[in-house]
C-alpha positions as CSV (number, residue, x, y, z in Angstrom):
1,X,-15.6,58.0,284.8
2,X,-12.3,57.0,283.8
3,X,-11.4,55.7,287.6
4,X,-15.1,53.3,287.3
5,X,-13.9,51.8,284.0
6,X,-10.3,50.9,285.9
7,X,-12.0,49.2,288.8
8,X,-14.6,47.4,286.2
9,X,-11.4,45.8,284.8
10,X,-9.7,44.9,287.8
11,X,-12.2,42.3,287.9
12,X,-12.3,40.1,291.4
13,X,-10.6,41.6,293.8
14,X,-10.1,38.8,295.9
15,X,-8.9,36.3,293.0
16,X,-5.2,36.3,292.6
17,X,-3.8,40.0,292.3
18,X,-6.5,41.7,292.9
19,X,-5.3,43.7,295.8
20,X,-2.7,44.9,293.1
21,X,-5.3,46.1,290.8
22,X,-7.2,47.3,293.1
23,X,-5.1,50.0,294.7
24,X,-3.6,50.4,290.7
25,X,-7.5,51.8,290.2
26,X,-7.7,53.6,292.9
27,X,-4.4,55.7,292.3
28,X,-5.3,56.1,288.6
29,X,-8.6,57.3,289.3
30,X,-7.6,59.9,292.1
31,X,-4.7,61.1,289.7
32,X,-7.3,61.5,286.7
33,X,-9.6,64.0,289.6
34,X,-6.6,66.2,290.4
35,X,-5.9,66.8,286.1
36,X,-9.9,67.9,286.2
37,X,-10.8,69.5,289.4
38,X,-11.0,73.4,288.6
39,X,-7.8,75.6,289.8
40,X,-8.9,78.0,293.0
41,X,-9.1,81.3,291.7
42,X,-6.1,83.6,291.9
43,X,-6.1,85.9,294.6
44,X,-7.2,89.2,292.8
45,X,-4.8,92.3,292.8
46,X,-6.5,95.7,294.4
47,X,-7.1,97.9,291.7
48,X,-6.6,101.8,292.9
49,X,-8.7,104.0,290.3
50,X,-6.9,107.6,290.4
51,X,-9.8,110.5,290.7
52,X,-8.9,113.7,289.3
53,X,-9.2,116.8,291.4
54,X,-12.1,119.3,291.2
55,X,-11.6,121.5,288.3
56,X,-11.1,125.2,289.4
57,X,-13.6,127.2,288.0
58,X,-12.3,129.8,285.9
59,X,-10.8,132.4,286.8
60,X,-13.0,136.0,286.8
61,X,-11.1,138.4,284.1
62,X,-11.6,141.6,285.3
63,X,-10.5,144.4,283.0
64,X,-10.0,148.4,283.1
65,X,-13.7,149.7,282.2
66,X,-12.4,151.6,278.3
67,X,-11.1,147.6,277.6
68,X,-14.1,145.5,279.4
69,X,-16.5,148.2,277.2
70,X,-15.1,147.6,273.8
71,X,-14.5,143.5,274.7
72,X,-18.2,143.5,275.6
73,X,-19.3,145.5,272.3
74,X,-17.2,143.8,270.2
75,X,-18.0,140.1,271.8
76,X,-22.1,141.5,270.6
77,X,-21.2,143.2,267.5
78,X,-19.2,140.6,265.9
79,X,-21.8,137.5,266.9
80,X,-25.1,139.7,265.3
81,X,-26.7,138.4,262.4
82,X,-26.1,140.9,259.6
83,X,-27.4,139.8,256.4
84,X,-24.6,140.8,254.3
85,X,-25.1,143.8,251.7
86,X,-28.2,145.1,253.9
87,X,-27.9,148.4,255.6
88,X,-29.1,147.4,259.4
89,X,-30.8,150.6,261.4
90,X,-30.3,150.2,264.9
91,X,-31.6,151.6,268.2
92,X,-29.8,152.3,271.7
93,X,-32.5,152.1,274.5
94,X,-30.0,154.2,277.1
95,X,-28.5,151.9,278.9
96,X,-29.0,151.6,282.9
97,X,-27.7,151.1,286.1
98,X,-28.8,147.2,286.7
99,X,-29.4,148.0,290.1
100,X,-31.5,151.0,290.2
101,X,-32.8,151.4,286.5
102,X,-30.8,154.9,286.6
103,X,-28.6,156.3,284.1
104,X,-25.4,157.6,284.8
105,X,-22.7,159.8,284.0
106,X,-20.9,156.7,283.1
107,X,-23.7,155.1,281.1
108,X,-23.5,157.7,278.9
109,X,-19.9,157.2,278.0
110,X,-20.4,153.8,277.5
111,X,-23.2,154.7,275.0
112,X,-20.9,156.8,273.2
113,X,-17.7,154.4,273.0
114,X,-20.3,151.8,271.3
115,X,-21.6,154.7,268.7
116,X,-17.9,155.7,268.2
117,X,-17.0,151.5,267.4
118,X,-20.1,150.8,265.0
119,X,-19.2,154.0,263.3
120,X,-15.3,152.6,262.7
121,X,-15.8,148.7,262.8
122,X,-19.4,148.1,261.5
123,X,-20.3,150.3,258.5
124,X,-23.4,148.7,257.6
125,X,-25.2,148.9,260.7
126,X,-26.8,152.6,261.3
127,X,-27.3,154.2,264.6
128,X,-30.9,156.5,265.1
129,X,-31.8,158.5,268.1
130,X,-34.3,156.3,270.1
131,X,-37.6,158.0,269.3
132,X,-40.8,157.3,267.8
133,X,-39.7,158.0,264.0
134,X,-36.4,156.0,264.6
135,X,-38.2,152.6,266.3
136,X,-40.8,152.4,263.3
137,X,-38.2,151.9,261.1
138,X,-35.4,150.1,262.8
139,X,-34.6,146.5,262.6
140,X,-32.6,146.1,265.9
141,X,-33.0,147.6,269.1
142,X,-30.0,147.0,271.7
143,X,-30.5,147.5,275.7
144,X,-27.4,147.0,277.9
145,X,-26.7,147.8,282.1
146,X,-23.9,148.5,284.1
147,X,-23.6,147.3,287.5
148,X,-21.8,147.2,290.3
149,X,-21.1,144.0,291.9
150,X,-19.2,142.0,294.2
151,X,-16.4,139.7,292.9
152,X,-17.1,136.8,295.5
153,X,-20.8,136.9,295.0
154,X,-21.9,137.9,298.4
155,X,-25.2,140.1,298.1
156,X,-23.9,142.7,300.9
157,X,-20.1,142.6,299.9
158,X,-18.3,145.6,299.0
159,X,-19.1,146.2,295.3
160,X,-15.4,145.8,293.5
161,X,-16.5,145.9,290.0
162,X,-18.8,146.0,287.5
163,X,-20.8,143.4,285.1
164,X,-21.5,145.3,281.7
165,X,-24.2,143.3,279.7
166,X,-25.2,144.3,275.8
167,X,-28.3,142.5,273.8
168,X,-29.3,142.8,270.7
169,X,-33.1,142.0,269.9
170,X,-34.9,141.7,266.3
171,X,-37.8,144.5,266.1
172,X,-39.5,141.9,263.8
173,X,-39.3,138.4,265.6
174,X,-39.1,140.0,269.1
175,X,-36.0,138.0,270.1
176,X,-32.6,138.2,271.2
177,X,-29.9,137.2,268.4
178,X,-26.5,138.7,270.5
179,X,-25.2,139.5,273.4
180,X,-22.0,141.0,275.0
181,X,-20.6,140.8,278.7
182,X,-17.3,141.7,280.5
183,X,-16.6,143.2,283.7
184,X,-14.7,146.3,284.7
185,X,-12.5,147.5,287.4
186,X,-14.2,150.7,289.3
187,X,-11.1,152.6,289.0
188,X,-12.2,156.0,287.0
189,X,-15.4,155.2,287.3
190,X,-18.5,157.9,287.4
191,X,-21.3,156.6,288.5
192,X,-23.2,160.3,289.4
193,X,-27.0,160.0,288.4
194,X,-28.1,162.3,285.4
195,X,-30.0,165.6,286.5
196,X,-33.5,163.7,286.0
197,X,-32.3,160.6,288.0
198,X,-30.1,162.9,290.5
199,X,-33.6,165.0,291.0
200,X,-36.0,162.7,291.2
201,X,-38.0,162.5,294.8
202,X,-39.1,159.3,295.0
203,X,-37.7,155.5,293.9
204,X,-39.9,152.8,292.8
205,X,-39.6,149.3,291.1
206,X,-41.1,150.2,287.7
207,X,-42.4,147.5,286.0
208,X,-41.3,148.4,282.5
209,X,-37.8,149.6,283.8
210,X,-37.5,145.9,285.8
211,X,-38.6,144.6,282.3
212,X,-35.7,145.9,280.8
213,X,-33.0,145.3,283.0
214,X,-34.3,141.1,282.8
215,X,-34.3,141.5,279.4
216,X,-30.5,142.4,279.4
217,X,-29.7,139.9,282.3
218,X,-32.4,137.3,282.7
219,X,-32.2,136.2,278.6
220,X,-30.2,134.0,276.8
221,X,-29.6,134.7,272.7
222,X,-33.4,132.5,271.0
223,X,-35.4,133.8,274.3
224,X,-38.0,136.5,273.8
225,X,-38.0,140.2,274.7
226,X,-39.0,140.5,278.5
227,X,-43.1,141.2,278.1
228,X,-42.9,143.9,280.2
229,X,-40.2,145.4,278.1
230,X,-41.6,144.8,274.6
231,X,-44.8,146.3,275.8
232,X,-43.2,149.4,276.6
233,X,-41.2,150.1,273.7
234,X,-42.9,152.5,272.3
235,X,-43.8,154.5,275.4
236,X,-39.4,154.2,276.2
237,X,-38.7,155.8,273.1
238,X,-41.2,159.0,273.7
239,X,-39.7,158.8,277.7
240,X,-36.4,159.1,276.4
241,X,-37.3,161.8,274.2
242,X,-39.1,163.5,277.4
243,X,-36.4,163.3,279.7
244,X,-33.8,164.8,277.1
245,X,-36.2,167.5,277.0
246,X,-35.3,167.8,280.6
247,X,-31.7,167.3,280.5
248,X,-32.0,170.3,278.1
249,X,-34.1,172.5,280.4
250,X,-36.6,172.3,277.8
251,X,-39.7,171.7,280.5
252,X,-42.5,172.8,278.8
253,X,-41.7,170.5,275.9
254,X,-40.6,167.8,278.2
255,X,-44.0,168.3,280.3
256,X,-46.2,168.0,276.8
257,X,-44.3,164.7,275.7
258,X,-45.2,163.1,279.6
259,X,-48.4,164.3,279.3
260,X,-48.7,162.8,275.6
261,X,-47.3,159.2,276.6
262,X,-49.8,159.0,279.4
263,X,-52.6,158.3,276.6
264,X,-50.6,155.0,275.8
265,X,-51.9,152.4,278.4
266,X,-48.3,151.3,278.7
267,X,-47.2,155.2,279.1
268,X,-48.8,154.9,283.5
269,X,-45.1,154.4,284.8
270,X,-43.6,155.8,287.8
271,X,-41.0,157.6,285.6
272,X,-43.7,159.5,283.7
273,X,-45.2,160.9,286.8
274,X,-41.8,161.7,288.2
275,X,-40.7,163.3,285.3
276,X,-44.2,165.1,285.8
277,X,-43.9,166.2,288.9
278,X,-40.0,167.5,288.0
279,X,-41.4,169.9,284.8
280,X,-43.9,171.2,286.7
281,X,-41.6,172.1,289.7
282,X,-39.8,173.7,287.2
283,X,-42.4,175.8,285.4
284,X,-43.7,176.5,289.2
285,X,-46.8,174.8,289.1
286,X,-47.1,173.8,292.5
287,X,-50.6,172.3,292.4
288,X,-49.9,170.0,289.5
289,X,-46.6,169.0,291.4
290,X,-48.0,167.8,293.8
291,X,-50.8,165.9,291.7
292,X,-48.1,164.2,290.1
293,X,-46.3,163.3,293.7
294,X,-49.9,161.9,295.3
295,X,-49.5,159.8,292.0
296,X,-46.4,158.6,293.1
297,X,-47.1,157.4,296.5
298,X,-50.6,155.9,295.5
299,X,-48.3,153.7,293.4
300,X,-45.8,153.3,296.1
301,X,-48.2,152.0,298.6
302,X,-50.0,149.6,296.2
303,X,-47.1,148.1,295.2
304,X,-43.9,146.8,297.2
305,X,-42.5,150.1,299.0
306,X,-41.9,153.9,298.3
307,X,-38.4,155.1,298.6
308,X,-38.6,159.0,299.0
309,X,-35.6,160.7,298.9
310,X,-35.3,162.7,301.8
311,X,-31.8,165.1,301.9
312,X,-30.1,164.4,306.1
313,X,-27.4,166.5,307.3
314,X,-24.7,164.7,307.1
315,X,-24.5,162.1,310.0
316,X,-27.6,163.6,311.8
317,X,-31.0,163.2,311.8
318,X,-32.6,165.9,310.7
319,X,-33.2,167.7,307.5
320,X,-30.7,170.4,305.8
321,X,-33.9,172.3,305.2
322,X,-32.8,173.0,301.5
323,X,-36.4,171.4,300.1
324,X,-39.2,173.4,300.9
325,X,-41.4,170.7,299.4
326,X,-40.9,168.3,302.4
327,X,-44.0,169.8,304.6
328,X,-46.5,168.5,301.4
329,X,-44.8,165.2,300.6
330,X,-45.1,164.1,304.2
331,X,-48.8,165.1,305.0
332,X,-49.5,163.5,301.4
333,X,-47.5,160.4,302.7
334,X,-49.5,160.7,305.6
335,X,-53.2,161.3,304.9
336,X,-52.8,158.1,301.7
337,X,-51.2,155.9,305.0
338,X,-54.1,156.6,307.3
339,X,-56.5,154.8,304.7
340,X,-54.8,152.0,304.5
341,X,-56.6,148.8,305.7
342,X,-53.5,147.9,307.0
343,X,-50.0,149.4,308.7
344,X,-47.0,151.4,308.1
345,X,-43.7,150.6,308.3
346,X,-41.2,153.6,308.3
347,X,-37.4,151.8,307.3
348,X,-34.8,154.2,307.1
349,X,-31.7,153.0,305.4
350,X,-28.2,154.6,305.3
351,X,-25.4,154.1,302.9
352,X,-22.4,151.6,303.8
353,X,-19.9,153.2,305.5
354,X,-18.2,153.1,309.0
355,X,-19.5,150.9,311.8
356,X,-22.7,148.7,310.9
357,X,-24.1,149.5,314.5
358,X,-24.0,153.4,314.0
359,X,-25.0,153.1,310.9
360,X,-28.3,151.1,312.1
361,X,-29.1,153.5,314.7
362,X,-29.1,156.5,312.6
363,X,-31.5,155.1,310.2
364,X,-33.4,154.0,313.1
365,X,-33.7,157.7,314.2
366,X,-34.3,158.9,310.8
367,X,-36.8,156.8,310.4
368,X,-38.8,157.6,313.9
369,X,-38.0,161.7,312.9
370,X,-39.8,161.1,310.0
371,X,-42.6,159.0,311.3
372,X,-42.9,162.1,314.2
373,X,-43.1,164.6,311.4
374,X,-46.0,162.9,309.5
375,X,-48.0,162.6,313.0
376,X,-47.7,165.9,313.5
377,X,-49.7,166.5,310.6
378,X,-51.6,164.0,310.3
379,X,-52.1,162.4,314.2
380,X,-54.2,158.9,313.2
381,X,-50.3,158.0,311.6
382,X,-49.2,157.9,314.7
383,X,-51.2,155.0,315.7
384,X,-50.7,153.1,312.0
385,X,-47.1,153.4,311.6
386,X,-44.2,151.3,312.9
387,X,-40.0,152.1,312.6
388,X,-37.1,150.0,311.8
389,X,-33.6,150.9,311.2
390,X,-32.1,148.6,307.9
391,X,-28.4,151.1,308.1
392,X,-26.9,149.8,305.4
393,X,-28.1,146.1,304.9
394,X,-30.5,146.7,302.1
395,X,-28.6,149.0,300.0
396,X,-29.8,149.5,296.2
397,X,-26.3,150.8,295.1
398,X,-24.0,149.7,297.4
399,X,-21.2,151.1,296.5
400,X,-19.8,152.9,299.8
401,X,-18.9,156.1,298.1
402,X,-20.6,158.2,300.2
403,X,-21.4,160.7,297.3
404,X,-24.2,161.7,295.1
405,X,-23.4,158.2,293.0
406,X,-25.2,156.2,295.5
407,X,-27.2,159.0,297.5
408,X,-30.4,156.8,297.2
409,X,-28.7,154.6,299.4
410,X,-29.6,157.5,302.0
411,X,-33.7,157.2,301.9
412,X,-36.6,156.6,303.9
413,X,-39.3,153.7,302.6
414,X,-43.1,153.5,303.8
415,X,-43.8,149.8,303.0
416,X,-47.2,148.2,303.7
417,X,-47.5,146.2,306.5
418,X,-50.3,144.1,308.3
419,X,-51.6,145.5,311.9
């Protein structure tokens, strides 16, 4: 705009000086374009953005087991809501192995280091036997398992510690309001079942027992009680009093309290009718035994498996004939098989020790020396029933020690199978 108005007053550029004017436009007008014409951008510096490293996650603090219990109480105790100036009554479910529902020399310990702490630490709160009378009347009940796991989480890993986990649940509102969790080293460790656990003949998964294990390890503090749990409160409570009955080599009032629960619906659990079948072996009552025992494997084979416990010579196939009851549990085994609609199959499973192949074909052997025994007995088995040999890939404890800790690692399972 400003170079047009130049050359508009240069006028004629042929009259005199115009050629003058002329190129005086011309250089005024191109100077005024350079002062306007936009700069090219700058060449624009790389810009390196620094990206921080993965965090590590944190290290695992694994602690000797008298320090990871009273970290694990304390962490449950301290965070409970206790209305202050209330005396609290609380109840101890027994706590479990989280692996096999099983309570151990060491759960029982562990039980009495958190009686011996509320006693010191927590005056208000008031600790009642976990019966009937106790559970009408208390405001908390607490549940808690011990287990042995492995560090790097591999599911078949040697088991190099253990996970302790403590809840507390209100009675009232049916919900968890603390929990408590460390893990401890396995040094000092006695993990030997209790005599009822130690002598029981058969393994199952037990509904309300699975319900209380999830209840410990599957909830966060707000959730509810595990339904399978809180619908077998009551029933646990006259179990517990049952099998202390036992402990005590009280059978005849252990046998009247099994038989008593049985009239809850929530009472038909596998540890009932083993507890049965144990009280009656030990008031000789053969025939109602081995009532109790069909029981057993009806429920076995209905459900996911049946784990009998069958006692092996050590590193050999057969039995060490110290159980005269094995002739009855096999043909029972046998005759509730051969009605099956479908097919048998015979797993034996070995604990973890030594080489994996060995280990594999013993159970394999056990497994077909059992399957032969039942045939013998009952021949249309034979025909229904198939073998594998698991050795130690599916153990429930896992532990390696090669004692009566993890002897239901050492078991034969009759699982349902299609034809």
């Amino acid at each position: 705009m400003h170079g047009a108005t130049l050359l508009s007053k240069a006028g004629n550029l042929d009259g005199p000086g115009g050629c003058a004017l002329w190129l005086a436009a011309l250089l005024s007008a191109m100077l005024a374009a350079c002062a306007t014409a936009p700069e090219p951008p700058a060449e624009q510096a790389a810009v390196t953005v620094a990206v921080p490293p993965p965090a590590a996650p944190p290290a695992i603090v694994v602690l000797p087991f008298n320090e990871a219990v009273k970290l694990a109480a304390t962490d449950l105790l301290s965070k409970a809501p206790l209305p202050a100036g209330q005396r609290i009554k609380l109840v101890i479910d027994p706590l479990v192995d989280g692996n096999t529902g099983g309570e151990t020399v060491t759960t029982a310990a562990i039980e009495k280091s958190l009686l011996q702490l509320v006693q010191s630490d927590y005056p208000q709160i008031e600790v009642k036997p976990f019966d009937g009378k106790a559970l009408v009347d208390a405001s908390l009940i607490m549940v808690g398992t011990f287990t042995p796991i492995n560090l790097q989480g591999k599911a078949d890993g040697e088991r190099d510690a253990y996970r302790i986990c403590f809840k507390l649940a209100d009675l009232k509102s049916g919900k968890i309001v603390s929990a408590g969790f460390a893990r401890a080293r396995p040094e000092g460790i006695d993990s030997t079942p209790q005599a009822f656990f130690s002598e029981m003949p058969v393994w199952l998964r037990d509904p309300a027992v699975e319900g209380y294990i999830k209840t410990c390890q599957g909830t966060k503090v707000g959730d509810p009680i595990h339904p399978a749990y809180v619908d077998a409160i009551v029933a646990a409570a006259s179990i517990n009093e049952a099998k202390q009955a036992y402990n005590e080599k009280r059978y005849k009032d252990a046998l009247a309290l099994y038989q008593a629960v049985l009239r809850n619906p929530a009472g038909k659990q596998a540890r009932v009718y083993v507890g049965m079948y144990l009280t009656n072996l030990k008031l000789k009552r053969s025939a109602d035994a081995n009532k109790s025992f069909s029981q057993l494997v009806t429920m076995g084979l209905s459900a996911e498996k049946l784990a009998v416990r069958f006692n092996f010579k050590p590193g050999s196939t057969g039995f060490d004939a110290t159980n005269k009851a094995y002739p009855s549990w096999l043909k029972e085994i046998g005759t509730q098989s051969a009605k099956l609609s479908g097919c048998v199959e015979v797993g034996g499973h070995t604990v973890r020790s030594g080489s994996a192949a060995v280990g594999e074909a013993l159970a394999l052997q056990r497994a077909e020396f059992v399957r032969q025994k039942i045939s013998a007995t009952v021949p249309a088995f034979s025909k229904k029933s198939t073998v594998q040999g698991y050795g130690a890939t599916k153990n429930v404890v896992g532990t390696g020690a090669n004692d009566a800790s993890d002897s239901l690692d050492d078991r034969i399972e009759f699982r349902k199978t299609a034809c």
